[in-house]
N, C-alpha and C positions, 0 to 999 in steps of 0.2 A: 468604328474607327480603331480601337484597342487590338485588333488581331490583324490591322495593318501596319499599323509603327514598326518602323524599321530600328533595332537595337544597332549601336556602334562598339558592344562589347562580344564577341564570342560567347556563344554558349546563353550567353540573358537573353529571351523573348519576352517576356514576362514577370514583373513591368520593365517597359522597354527603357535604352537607355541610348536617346537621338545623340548623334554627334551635338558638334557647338551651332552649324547651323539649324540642324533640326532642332536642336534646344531652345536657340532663340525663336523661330519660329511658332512652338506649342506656348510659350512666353507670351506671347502676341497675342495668340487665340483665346488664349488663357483669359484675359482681359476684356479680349470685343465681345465673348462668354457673357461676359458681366453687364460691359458697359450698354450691351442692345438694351438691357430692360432699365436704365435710368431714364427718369424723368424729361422733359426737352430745356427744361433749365440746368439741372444738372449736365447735362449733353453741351449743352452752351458755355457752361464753368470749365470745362475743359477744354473746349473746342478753341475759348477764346485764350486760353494760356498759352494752347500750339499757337495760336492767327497770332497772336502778340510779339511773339517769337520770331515767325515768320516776315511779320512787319518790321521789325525792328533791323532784322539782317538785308531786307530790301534797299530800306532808308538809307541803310549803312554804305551797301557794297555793289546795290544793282540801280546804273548811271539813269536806267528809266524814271526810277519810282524819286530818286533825289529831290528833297523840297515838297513832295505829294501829299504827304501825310501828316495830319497837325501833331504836335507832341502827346495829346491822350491818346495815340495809338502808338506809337515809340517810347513813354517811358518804359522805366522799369518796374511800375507799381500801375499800368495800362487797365484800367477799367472802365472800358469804353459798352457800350452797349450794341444791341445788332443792329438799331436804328440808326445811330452812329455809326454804325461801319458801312449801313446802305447808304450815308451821302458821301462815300470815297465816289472817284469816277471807276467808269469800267473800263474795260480791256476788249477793243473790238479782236476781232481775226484779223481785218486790214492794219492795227498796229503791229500784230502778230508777224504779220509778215517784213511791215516796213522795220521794223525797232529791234530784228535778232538782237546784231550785238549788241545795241545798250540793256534789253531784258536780261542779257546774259550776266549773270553775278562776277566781282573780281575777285574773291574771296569767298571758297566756299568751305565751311566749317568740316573740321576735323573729324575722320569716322565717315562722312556721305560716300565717300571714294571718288570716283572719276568721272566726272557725265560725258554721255555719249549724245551722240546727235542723232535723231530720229524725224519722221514728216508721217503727215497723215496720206491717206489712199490720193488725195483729192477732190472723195466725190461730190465736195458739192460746188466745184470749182475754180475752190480758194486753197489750193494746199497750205501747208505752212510747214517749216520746222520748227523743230523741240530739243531741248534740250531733258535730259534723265541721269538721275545715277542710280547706283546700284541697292541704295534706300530708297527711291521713291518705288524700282522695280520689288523689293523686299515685300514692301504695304499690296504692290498690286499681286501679288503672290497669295497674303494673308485672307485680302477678299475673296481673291480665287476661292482660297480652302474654304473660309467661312459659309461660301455661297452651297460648296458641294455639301458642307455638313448640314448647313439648314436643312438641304431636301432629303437628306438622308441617304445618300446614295451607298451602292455597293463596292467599295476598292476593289476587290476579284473578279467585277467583270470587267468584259470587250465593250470599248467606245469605238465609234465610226465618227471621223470630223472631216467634212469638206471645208477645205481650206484654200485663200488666195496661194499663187504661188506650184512650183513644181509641175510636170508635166503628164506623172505616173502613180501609181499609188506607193506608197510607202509604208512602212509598221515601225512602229515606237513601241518600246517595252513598259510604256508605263504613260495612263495620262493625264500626268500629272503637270509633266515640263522640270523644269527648277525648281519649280511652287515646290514638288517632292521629294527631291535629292534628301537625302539623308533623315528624313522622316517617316514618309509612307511608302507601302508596294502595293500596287494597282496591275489589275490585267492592263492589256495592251492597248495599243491604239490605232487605227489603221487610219490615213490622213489619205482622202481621197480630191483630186484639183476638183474646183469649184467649178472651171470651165467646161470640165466634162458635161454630154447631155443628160440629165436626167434619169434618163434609162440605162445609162452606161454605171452612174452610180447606183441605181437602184439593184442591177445584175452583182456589182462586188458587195454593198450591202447584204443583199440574202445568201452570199456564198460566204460570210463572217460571221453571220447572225448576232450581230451586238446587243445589248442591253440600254446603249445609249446612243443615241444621235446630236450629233453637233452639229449646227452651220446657220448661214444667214437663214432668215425667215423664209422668204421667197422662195430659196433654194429647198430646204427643207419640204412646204407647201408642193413645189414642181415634183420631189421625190415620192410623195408619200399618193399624191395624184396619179402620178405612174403607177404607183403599185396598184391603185383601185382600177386603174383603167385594165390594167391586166390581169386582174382577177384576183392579183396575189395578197396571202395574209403574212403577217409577223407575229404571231403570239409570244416570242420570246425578246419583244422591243418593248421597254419599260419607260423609258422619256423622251420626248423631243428637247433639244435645248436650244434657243437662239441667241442670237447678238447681231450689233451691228445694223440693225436696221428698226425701224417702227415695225410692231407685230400688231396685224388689223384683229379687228374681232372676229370676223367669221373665219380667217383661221385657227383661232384658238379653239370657235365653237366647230369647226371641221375636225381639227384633231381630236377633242374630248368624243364627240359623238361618234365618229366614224373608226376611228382607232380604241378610243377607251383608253390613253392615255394623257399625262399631261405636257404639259407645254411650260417649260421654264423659261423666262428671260433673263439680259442681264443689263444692264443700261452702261454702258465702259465709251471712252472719248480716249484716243490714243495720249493726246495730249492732257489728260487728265487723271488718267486711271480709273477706276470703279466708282460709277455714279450713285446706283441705285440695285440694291437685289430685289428679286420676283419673291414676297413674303409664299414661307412656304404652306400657310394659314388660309388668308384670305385672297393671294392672286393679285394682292398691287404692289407697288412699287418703296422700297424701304429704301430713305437716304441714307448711305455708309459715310454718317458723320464724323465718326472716327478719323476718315479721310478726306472728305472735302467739307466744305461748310455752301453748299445750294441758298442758293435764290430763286422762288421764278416771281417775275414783278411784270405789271402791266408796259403800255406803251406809256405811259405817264411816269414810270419808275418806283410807282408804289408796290408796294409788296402784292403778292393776289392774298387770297383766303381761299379755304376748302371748294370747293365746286369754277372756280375760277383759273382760266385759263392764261399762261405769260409766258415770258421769255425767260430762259435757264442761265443762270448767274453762277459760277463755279469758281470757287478757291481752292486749289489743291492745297492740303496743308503740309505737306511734307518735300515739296520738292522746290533746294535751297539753290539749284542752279541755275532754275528761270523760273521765279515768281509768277502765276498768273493770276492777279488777283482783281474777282468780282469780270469774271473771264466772262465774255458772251458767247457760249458756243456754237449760236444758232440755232440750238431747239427750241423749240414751246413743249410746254405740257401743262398737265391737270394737276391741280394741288387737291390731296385728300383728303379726310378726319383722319383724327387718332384709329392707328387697327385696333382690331377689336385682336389679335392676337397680345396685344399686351407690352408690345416694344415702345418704347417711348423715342424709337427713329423717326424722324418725319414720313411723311408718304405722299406721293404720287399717286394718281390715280392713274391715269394715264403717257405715255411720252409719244407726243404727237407728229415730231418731222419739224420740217425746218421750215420758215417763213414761203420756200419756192415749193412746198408741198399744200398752200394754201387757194382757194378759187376765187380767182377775182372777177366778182360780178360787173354788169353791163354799167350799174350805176359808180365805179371807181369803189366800191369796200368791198372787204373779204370774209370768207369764210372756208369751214373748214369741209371737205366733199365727203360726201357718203358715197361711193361706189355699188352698195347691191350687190357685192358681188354675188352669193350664193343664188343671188332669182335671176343675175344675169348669165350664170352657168349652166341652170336649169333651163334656160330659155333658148340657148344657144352651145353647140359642141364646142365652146371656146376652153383654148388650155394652157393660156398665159396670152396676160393682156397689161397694156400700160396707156394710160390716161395723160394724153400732153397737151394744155393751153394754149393755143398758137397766140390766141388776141383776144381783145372782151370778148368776140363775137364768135368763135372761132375753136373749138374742142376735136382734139383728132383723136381717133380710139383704136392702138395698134393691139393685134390680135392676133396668136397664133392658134389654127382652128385643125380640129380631126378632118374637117371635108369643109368642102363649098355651105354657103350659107342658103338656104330655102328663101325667099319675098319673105315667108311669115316670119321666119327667125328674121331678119333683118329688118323688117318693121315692129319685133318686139323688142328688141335690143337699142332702135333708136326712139321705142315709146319711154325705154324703161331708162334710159341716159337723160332725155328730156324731163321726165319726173324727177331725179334727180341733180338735176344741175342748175334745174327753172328752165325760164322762158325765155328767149332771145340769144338764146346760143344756136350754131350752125354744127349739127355732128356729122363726123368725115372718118370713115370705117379705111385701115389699112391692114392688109392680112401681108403677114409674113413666115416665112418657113420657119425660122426661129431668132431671136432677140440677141444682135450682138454684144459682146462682151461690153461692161459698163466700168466708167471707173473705180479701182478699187474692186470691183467685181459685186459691186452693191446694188440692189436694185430697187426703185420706187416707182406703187404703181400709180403715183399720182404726182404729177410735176406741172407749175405754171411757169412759161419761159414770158408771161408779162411783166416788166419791170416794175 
């Protein structure tokens, strides 16, 4: 990182001397530096000085939360515990949408700047807007960088990011965004539409040869499939990176083996900011407590413990112009042990998808689907496929295939959906040319439209 810091004095590279915002920014880093390897009590002594803070200006100035909160989360001397703070109530998406402007603060404190108004893609139905200012965007910046230092990356090379938005490729001189202004210099970026097919981005990919790859899961997975299917290699491609979507397992175990690269995540909710990084150790999921303070709790509302699976609870703690506090943002995930790398951040094991990414069996309970995919690729020239529950009884399997399917492939494909799904479902095969555009341009390959 030292031979990318950008000096703001002529002639000094060496030690660099950032402007005032790159100054505040290494200020910052400086800190979560530290603060990863405190203890989860420690982490909670701090955590809850910010959430106190937080609560207290809600109480005050945002017309929602008024009257919500007993006075041990509003004094000035607030020494409330997490148990205590898991019986506030929570924050559906549907208040999200109805309650804008009383979420909206009428006072917001001195120094945050100006919030702007923001929404999510939509994709899971329920858009909402949000509110931001240019502190809560500061913190999501911090994680940004924190997350490229863990993995170590190189500032000098070319990233490739498919991205929503735009209709052509474009190049950035640096890819960093804002995160870098006045701090670091980084090669370039070349930002290719996500809507493109596949092979369209695979052909401007190997004419860049980047070092990095960015974009949704899926998309990445379609890209790097393309290349195998046409023979072609990358030796000069060093990471995948994803966002935005659930990363299954046998894509990770596709990329490690077949590429010999890895595959970073990053867990981010637009309305939230940076949930969780991909530890750069052991491959699970580290909460960026620093910035929000996670929950995941059962259907009962109890907290889960390691190996147990719940719903994701989010407080942003730094964003004074719409509080979201003990936010349900509609994922489940796996809560993990302590890493064995040594951070005292919580961990994730997994982030599973949202409640409609779940199977609902014949007898009315659910679970969560194992897809196969790699024995049903092997079984079948399929080259994108998406899994839709029409009704308990009822599984459609759209599929975009190299060629027509043989009697045998199509009786292994409806042996191998049968093994996985159980007994008493109807599978109904749809081939299509290719997969139209999805909201947001997000894609899942497993959705139940069963209420």
């Amino acid at each position: 990182m030292l031979e990318a810091l950008r000096s703001s004095v002529d002639g000094l590279t060496w030690p660099a001397v950032p402007d005032q915002a790159g100054g505040a920014m290494l200020s910052v880093l400086f800190q979560l530096e530290r603060s990863q390897w405190l203890s989860p009590a420690e982490l909670w002594t701090l955590q809850r000085r910010q959430l106190a803070g937080l609560l207290r200006h809600a109480a005050a100035h945002v017309p929602f939360y008024r009257g919500r909160f007993p006075r041990k989360f509003t004094d000035d001397d607030a020494s409330f515990s997490l148990s205590d703070f898991a019986e506030l109530p929570t924050l559906s998406r549907a208040q999200l949408q109805d309650h804008f402007s009383t979420l909206t603060t009428t006072r917001l404190p001195e120094g945050h700047g100006s919030p702007s108004e923001n929404a999510t893609s939509g994709s899971t139905g329920e858009p909402v807007r949000f509110l931001a200012t240019p502190v809560s965007q500061f913190y999501w910046h911090a994680f940004m960088l924190r997350e490229h230092l863990w993995h170590r990356r190189e500032f000098s090379e070319k990233m490739v990011a498919m991205r929503v938005g735009g209709d052509s490729r474009a190049v950035q001189e640096h890819w960093l965004g804002d995160a870098g202004k006045g701090l670091l210099r980084t090669g370039p970026c070349v930002v290719l539409p996500v809507k493109w097919t596949f092979d369209r981005q695979l052909d401007c990919i190997l004419e860049e040869r980047p070092a990095y790859l960015l974009g949704y899961a899926t998309n990445l997975l379609g890209v790097l499939q393309a290349a195998q299917r046409r023979g072609v290699t990358m030796p000069w491609l060093r990471e995948a990176r994803s966002f935005g979507e659930a990363v299954p397992a046998h894509m990770r175990d596709y990329i490690r083996t077949q590429w010999q690269i890895p595959l970073s995540d990053v867990y981010t909710a637009r309305e939230t900011g940076y949930v969780a990084l991909q530890c750069p150790e052991s491959g699970e999921y580290h909460v960026q407590s620093e910035s929000v303070l996670l929950e995941v709790v059962g259907e009962d509302g109890a907290p889960c413990g390691a190996g147990e699976i719940g719903r994701v609870l989010v407080t942003p703690l730094h964003n004074f112009a719409m509080p979201l506090i003990r936010y349900d943002i509609g994922d489940y995930a796996e809560v993990g042990p302590a890493c064995r790398c040594g951070r005292g951040l919580p961990v994730l094991r997994r982030i599973l998808g949202r409640r409609r990414n779940m199977l609902r069996l014949p007898d009315g309970s659910m679970r969560w689907p194992t897809l196969g995919t790699e024995v049903m690729m092997n079984a079948a020239p399929v080259r994108r496929f998406k899994v839709i529950q029409k009704s308990l009884r009822e599984i459609e399997v759209r599929m975009v295939a190299a060629r027509a399917f043989s009697d045998g492939e199509t009786s292994a494909l409806r042996r191998h959906f049968g093994r996985h799904f159980g007994p008493g479902f109807e599978i109904r095969f749809v081939f299509l040319d290719e997969f139209p555009a999805e909201p947001g341009d997000k894609f899942e390959d497993f959705v139940s439209e069963v209420a």
